[in-house]
C-alpha positions in Angstrom: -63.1 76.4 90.4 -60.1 75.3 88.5 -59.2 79.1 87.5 -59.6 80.0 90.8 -57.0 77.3 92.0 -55.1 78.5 89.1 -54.9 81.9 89.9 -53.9 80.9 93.5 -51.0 79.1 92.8 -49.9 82.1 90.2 -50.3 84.9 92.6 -48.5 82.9 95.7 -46.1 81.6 93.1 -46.9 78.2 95.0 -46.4 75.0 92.6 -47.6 73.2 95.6 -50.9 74.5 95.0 -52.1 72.1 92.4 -50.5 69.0 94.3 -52.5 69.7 97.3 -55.6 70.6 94.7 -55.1 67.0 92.8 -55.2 68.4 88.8 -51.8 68.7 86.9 -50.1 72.0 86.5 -49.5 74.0 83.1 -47.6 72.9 81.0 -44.3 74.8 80.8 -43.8 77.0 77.7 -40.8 75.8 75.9 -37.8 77.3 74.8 -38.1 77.7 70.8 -34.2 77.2 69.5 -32.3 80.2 67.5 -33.2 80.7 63.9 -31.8 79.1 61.0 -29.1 79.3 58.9 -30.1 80.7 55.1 -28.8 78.6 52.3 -29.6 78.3 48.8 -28.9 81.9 47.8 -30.0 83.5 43.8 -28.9 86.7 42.9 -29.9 88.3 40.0 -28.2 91.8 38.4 -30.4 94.1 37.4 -29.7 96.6 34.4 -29.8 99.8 37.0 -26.9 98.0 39.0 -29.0 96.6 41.6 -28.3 93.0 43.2 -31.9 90.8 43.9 -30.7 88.6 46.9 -33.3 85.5 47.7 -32.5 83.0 50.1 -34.0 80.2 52.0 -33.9 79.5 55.6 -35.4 76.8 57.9 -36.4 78.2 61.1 -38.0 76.6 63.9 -41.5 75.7 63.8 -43.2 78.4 66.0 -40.6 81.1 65.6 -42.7 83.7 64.5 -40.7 87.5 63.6 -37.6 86.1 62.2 -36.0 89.5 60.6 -32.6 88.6 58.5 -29.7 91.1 58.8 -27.6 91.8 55.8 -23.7 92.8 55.6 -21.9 93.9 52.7 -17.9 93.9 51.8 -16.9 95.2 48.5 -13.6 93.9 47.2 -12.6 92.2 50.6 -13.2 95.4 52.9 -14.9 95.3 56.0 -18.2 94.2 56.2 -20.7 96.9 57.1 -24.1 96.6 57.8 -26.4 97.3 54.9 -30.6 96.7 56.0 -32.5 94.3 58.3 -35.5 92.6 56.3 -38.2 90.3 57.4 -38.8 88.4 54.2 -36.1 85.9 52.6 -35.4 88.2 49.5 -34.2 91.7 49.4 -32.9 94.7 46.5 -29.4 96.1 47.1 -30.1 99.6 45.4 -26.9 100.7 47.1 -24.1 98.8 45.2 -21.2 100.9 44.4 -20.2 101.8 41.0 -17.2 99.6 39.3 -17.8 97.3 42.4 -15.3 94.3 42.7 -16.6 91.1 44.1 -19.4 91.8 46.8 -19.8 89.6 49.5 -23.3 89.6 51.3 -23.4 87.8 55.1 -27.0 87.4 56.0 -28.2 86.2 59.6 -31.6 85.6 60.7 -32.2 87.1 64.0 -35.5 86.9 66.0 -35.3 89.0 69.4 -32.0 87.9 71.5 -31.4 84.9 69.6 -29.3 84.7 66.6 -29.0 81.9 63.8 -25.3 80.9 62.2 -24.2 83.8 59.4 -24.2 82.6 56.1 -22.2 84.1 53.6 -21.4 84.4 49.6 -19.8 86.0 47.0 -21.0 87.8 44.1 -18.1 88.1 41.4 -19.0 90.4 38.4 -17.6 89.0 35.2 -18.8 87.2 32.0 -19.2 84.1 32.8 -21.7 82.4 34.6 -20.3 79.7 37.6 -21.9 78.4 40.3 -19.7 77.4 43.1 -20.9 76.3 46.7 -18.3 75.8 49.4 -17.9 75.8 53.1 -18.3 79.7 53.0 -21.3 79.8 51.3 -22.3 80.6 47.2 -19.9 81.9 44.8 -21.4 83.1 41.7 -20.0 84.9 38.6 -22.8 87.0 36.8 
């Protein structure tokens, strides 16, 4: 009986319906906020020339088919869009040769909603630093 009164009220799009029937509506579905912001980036160099990125990012509880979107700038040039993946770690196999610093922008993105970009820099040198600031990781490798 109760799917029947159910039923009503969707196909007359009547909210009335379960007032005048005495049991409580549906719950309403809520909205589940935007995705996170990654943080806590590792990069590792590997002897081809290819840059490991790994990340983590805290997204909402119930936010399933977060995909993170990946930007590159080589040496302060534009940033152009490199791969979308949907785990927290990905293989830059596309690094140019003699590269100067890189800096990677990755934003998690799960349908029309988008999280805040995060960003850091990936200097090429001898010496290993680890500096965090308010645009993300610097790292020498």
């Amino acid at each position: 009986m109760i799917d029947t009164i159910k039923n009503f009220a969707q196909t007359t799009d009547d909210p009335n319906v379960y007032v005048l029937a005495q049991i409580p509506p549906p719950a309403q579905g809520g909205t589940v906020p935007p995705p996170g912001t990654p943080f806590d980036f590792r990069v590792g160099l590997r002897q081809d020339g290819s840059v490991e990125l790994a990340w983590k990012c805290n997204n909402p509880a119930g936010a399933g088919g977060t995909v993170y979107e990946i930007l590159r700038s080589d040496a302060g040039g534009p940033m152009t869009y490199v791969e979308s993946v949907g785990v927290k770690k990905f293989l830059d196999e596309t690094v140019p040769a003699n590269s100067g610093p890189l800096t990677y922008q990755i934003t998690a993105v799960r349908s029309t909603l988008r999280g805040s970009p995060a960003q850091f820099t990936v200097l090429f040198g001898t010496s290993a630093t680890v500096q965090e600031g308010e645009g993300g990781l610097s790292l020498a490798a």
